[in-house]
C-alpha positions in Angstrom: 15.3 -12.6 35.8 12.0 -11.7 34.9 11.1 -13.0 31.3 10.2 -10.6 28.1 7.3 -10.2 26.4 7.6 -11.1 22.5 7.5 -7.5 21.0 10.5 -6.3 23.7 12.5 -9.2 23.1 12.4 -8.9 19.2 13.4 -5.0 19.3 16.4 -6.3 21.4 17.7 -8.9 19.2 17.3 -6.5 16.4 18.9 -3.7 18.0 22.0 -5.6 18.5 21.8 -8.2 15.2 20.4 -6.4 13.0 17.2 -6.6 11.0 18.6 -8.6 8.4 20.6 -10.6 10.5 17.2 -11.6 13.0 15.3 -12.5 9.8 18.0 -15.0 8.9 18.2 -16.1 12.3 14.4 -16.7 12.0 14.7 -17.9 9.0 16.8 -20.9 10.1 15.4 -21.6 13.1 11.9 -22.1 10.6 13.4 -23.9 8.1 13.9 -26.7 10.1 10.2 -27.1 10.9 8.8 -26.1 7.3 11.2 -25.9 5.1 13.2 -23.3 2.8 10.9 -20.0 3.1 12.0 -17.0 1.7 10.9 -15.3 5.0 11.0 -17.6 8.4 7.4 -18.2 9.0 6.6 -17.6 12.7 4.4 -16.0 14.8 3.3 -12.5 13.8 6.3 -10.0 15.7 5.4 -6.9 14.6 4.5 -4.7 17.3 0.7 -3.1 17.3 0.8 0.7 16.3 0.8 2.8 18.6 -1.3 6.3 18.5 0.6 8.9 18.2 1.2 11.8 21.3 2.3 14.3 19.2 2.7 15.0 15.2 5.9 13.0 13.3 7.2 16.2 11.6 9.8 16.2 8.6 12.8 14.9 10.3 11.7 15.0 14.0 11.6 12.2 15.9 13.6 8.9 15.8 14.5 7.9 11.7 15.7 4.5 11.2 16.9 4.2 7.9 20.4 4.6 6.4 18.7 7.1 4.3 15.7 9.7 4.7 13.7 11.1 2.4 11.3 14.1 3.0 7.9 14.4 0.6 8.1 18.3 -0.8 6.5 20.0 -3.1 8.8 20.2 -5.7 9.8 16.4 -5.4 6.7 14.3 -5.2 4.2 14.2 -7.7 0.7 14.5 -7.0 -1.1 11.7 -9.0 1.1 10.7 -11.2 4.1 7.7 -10.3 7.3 8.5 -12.3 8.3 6.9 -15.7 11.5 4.9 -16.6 14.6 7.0 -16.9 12.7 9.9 -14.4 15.6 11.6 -12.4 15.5 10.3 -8.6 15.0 11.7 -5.4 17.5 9.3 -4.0 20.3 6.7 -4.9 20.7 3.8 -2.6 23.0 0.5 -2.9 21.4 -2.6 -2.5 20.2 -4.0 1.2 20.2 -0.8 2.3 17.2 1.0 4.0 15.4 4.3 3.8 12.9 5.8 5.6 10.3 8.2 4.5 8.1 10.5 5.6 4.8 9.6 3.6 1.9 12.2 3.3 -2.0 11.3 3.2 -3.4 12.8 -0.2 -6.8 13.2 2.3 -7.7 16.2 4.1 -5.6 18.1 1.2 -7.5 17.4 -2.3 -9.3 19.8 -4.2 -12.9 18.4 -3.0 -11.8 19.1 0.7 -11.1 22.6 0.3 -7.3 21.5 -0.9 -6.6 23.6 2.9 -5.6 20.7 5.6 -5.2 23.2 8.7 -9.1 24.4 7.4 -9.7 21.0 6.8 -8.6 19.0 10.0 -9.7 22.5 12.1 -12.7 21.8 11.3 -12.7 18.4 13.0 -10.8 19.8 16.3 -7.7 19.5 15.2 -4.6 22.2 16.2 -2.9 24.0 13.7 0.5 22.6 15.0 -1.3 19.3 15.3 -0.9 19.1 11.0 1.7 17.8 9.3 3.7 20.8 7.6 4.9 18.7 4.7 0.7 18.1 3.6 0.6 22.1 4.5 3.2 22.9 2.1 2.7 20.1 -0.6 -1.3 21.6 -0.7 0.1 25.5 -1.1 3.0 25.1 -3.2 3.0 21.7 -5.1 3.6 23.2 -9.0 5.1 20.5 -10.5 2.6 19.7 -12.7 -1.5 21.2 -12.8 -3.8 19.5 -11.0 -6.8 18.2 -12.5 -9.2 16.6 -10.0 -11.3 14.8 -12.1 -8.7 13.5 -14.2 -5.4 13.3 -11.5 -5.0 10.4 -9.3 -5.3 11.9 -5.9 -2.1 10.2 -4.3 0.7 11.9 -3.3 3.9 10.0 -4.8 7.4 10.1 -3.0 10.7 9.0 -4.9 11.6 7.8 -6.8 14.7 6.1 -5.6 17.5 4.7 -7.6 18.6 1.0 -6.5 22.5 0.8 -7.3 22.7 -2.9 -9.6 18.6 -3.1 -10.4 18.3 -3.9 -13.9 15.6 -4.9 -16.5 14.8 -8.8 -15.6 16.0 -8.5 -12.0 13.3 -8.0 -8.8 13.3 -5.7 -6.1 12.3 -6.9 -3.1 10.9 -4.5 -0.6 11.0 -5.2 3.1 8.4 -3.4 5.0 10.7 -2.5 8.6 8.1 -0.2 10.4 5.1 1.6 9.1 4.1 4.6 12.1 1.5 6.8 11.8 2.3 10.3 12.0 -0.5 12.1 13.2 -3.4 10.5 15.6 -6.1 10.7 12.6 -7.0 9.8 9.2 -10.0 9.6 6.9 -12.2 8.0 4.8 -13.8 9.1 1.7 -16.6 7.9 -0.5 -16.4 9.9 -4.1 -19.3 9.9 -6.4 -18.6 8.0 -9.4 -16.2 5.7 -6.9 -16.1 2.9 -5.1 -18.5 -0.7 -4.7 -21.7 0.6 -5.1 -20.8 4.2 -7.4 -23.2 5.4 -10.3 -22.5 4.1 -13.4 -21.0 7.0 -16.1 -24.4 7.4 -18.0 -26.0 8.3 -14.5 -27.7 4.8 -13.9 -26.6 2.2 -11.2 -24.2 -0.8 -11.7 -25.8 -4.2 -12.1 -26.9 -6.2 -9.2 -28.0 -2.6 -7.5 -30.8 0.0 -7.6 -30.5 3.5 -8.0 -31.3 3.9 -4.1 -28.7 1.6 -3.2 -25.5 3.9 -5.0 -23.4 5.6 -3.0 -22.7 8.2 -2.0 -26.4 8.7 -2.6 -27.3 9.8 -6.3 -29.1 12.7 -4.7 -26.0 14.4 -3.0 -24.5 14.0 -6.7 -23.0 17.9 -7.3 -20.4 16.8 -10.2 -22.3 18.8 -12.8 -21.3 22.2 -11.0 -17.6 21.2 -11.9 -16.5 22.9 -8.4 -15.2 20.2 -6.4 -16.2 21.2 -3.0 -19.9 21.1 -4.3 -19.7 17.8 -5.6 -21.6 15.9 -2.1 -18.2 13.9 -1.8 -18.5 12.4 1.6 -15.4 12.2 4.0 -15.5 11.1 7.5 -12.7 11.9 10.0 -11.3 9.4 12.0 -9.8 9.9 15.6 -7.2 7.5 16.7 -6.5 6.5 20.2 -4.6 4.0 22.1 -6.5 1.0 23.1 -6.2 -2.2 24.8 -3.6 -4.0 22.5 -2.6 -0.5 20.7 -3.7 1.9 18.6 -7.5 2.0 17.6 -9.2 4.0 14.9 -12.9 5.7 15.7 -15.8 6.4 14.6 -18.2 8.1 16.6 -22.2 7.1 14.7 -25.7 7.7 16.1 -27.5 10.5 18.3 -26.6 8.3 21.2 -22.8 8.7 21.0 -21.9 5.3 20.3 -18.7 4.2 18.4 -17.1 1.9 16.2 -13.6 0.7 17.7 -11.3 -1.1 15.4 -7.5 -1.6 15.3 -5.0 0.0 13.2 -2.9 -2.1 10.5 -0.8 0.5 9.1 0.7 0.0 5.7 1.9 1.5 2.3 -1.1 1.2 -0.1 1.3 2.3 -3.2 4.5 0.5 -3.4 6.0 0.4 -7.0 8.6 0.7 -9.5 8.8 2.5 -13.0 7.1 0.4 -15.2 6.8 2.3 -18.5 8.1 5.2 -20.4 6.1 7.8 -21.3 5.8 10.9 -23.1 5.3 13.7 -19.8 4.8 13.2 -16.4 1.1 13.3 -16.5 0.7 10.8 -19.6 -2.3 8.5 -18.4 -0.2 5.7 -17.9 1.4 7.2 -15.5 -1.9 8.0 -13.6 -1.6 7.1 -9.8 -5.1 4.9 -9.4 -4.5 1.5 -11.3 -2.0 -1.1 -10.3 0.1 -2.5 -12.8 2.6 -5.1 -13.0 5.3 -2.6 -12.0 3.4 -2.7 -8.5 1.9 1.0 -7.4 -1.4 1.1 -5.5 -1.9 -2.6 -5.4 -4.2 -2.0 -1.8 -3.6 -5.3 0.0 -4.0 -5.2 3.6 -1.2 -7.7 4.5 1.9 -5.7 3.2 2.6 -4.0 6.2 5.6 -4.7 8.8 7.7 -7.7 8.7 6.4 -8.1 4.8 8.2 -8.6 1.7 6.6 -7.5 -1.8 8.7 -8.4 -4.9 8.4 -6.1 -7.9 10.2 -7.5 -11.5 12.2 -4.3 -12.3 11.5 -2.6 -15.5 13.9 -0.2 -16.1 17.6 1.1 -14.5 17.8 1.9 -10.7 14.5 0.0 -10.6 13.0 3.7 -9.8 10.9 2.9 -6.0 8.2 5.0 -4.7 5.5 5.1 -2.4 2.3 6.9 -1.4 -0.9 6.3 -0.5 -0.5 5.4 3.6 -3.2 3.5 5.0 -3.8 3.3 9.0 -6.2 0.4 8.5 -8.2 -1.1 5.7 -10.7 -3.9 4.9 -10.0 -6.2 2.2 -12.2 -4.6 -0.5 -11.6 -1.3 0.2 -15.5 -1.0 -0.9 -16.5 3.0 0.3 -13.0 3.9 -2.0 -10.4 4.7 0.7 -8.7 3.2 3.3 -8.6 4.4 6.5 -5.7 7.5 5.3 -3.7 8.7 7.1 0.8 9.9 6.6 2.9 7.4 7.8 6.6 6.9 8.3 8.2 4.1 7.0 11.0 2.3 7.0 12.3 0.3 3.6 14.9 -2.5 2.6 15.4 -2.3 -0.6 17.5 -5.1 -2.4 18.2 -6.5 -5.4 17.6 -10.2 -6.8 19.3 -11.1 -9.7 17.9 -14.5 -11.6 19.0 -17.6 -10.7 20.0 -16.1 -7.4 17.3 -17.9 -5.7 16.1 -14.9 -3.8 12.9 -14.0 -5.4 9.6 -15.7 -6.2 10.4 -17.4 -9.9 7.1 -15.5 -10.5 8.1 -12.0 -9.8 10.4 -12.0 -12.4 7.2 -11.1 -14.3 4.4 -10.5 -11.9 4.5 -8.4 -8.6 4.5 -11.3 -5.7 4.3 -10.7 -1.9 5.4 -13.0 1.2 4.7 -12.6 5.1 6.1 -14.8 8.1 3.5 -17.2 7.4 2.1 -16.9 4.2 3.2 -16.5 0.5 0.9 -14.4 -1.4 0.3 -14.5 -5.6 -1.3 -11.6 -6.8 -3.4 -10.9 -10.1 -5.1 -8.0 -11.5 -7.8 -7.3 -14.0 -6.1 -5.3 -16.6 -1.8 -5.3 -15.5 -1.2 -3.0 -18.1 -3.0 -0.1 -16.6 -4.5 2.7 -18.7 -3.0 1.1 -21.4 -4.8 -0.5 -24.1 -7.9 0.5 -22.2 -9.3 -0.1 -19.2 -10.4 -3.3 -18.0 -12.1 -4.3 -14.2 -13.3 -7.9 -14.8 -12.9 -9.2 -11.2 -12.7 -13.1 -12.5 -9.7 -11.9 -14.8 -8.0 -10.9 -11.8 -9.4 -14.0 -9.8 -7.8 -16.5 -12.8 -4.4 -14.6 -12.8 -4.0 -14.8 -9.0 -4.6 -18.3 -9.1 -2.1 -18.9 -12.3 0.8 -17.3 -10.3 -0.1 -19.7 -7.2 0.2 -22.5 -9.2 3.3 -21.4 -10.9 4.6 -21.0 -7.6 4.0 -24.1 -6.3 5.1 -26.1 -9.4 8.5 -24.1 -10.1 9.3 -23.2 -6.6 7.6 -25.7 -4.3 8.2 -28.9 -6.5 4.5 -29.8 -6.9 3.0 -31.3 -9.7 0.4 -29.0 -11.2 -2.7 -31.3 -10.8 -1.6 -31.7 -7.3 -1.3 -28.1 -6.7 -4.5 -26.8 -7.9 -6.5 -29.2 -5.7 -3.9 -28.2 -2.9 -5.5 -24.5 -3.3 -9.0 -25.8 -3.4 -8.4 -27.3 -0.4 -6.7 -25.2 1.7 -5.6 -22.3 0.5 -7.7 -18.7 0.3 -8.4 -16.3 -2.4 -9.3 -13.1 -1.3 -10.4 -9.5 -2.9 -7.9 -6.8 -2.2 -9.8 -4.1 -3.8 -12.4 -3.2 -6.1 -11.9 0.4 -6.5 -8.3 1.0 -8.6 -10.1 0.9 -11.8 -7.5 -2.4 -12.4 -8.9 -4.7 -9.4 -6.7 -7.1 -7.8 -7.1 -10.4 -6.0 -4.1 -11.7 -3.7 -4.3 -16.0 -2.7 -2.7 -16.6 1.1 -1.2 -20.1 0.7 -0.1 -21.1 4.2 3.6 -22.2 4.8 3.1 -24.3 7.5 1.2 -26.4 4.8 4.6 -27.0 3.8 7.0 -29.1 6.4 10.7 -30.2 5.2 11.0 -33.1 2.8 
């Protein structure tokens, strides 16, 4: 009998164990080797993306999930994530999974002609060859006015209601599959925005020049208060299958050379309701900052075969998403990833404390956890547009490593002292992202550091 490759045989043993039921399996089969992870570590299974042949449509093609939710216009919200007590979308019991069909907020914002079959036809791209969820979402989303300078610009799905989730429990969200829908995405670098934007008073951030903001202060149209004359720059990006899957590219030059790079796809926004608030477009609610309910935390390594714990806030827990990314650098630094709608494929269960199946620390912080690595998390200002606005990247950099060592004294047994040289050592701190207004900084603390007592 010929043998399988890795990918094949882990689609088999899930088809017929079950997802949850292969992850225990791998869990055991770790734990003898390094100990009691909340996921088995092991080799990275996911499968590499694939490019798409033809458009993922609402409801077309193969759907996954025990449940399926659609993004319409008169259910998402368009820069805004819902408050606690917000009516849901959806109502799920615990361990069960949902897949949804996530739209890219690019290609269909105000600064882009807010047209995506103009938009994308103007980079080559059929009219049947757009998603007709972004179509309808940019013609008939009313649910609340849009504001471009002031709106987040991500387009929200849920939320979902988690049968059992209560305040001082976790939700911990299982990334299952994250496929792009459509062979393309984009990304944009917004005036004002980004690593290297213009200050607010018109000069440039400290450490660089004038000549050195971009986009370039030059291009800067904000003062006509049109959007599509503000010299936003967005650049379209192809996707095509490569050697070891899908590839994203970007064509640069006279000389028609290219930059090849392969796709990570992921959920850039996954969050719970973390606040009431007075309307749905109160600025706490505003899509752009992380907070410790989750939302656009940005960090890279939350795709497939992830988990990413959020403390629950409010009844039902209240889960949504938005913000799909094809492929993104740590940083984040032009503003966007690379965008682009995605279909993806949730559990969604709860952990009650005590239980032992959560993080101690995301009972109060979000916390995330892949086969090999557990990963603390801190932000700059948690609390979002709340109490002000704060983007101090060492605050972020201090929390993050806080949490590790919380983690590794409550959960891993260590003695503080012990830990903290442990993580100057050997573990790694790394920027997810400088450009949510709150920015974040995520540690990777290796569990294969960590063999069985």
């Amino acid at each position: 009998m010929s043998s399988l490759d890795p990918v094949t045989a882990r689609a088999l043993i899930v088809e017929g164990i079950g997802r949850r039921g292969f992850l225990r399996a791998a869990t055991a089969v770790t734990a003898i080797t390094v100990g009691s992870p909340l996921l088995g570590a092991s080799p990275a299974l996911a499968a590499p993306a694939s490019a798409p042949t033809e458009p993922l449509q609402p409801g077309s093609g193969p759907i996954h999930g025990d449940h399926y939710l659609p993004s319409t216009p008169d259910e998402v919200r368009w820069g805004y994530v819902p408050a606690i007590g917000a009516a849901p979308s959806l109502r799920i019991a615990s361990g069960e999974t949902v897949t949804i069909d996530t739209v890219s907020h690019e290609g269909i914002l105000e600064d882009q002609g807010r047209d995506p079959v103009a938009y994308f036809g103007g980079h080559h791209v059929a009219e049947n060859d757009v998603l007709t969820d972004a179509i309808a979402i940019a013609r008939d989303y009313r649910r609340t006015p849009r504001n471009f300078d002031v709106d987040g610009p991500h387009v929200i799905t849920g939320p979902i209601f988690v049968e059992g989730a209560e305040p001082g429990d976790v939700l911990k969200v299982e990334t299952l599959s994250a496929v792009p829908r459509v062979p393309y995405g984009v990304v944009s670098s917004r005036h004002g925005k980004g690593a290297l934007a213009r200050t607010s008073d018109g000069g440039a951030p400290a450490g660089i020049t004038l000549d050195e903001v971009m986009p370039p202060v030059a291009a800067d149209g904000r003062a006509t208060k049109d959007p599509l004359r503000y010299g936003n720059v967005s650049v379209f990006t192809s996707v095509r299958e490569g050697k070891d899957g899908a590839v994203g590219v970007m064509p640069f030059g006279s000389s028609g050379r290219e930059v090849v790079f392969p796709l990570q796809p992921f959920m850039g926004t996954m969050g719970v309701a973390h606040t009431t608030a007075t309307g749905e477009t109160a600025p706490e609610l505003n899509s752009i900052p992380p907070t410790l309910g989750g939302g656009n935390i940005d960090i890279r390594l939350l795709g497939p075969d992830s988990a990413f714990y959020l403390p629950v806030h409010g009844e039902g827990a209240l889960f949504y998403v938005g913000d799909p990314h094809l492929a993104m650098g740590d940083g984040e630094v032009a503003l966007t990833a690379v965008e682009g709608s995605l279909r993806a494929t949730f559990r969604l269960t709860v952990c009650k404390p005590g239980s032992g199946d959560a993080p101690s620390v995301a009972y109060r912080y979000p916390f995330a956890e892949t086969p090999d690595a557990w990963v603390p998390i801190g932000l700059s200002d948690p609390d979002g547009a709340a109490n002000g606005q704060g983007s101090d990247l060492d605050a972020a950099m201090r929390r993050a490593v806080v949490n590790a060592l919380d983690f590794l004294e409550h959960d891993q047994g260590m003695d503080r002292a012990t830990a903290y040289a442990y993580l100057s050592a050997a573990a790694s701190f790394t920027v997810s992202q400088v450009v949510d207004r709150t920015v974040g900084v995520h540690g990777v603390i290796t569990k294969s550091h960590f063999p069985a007592g």
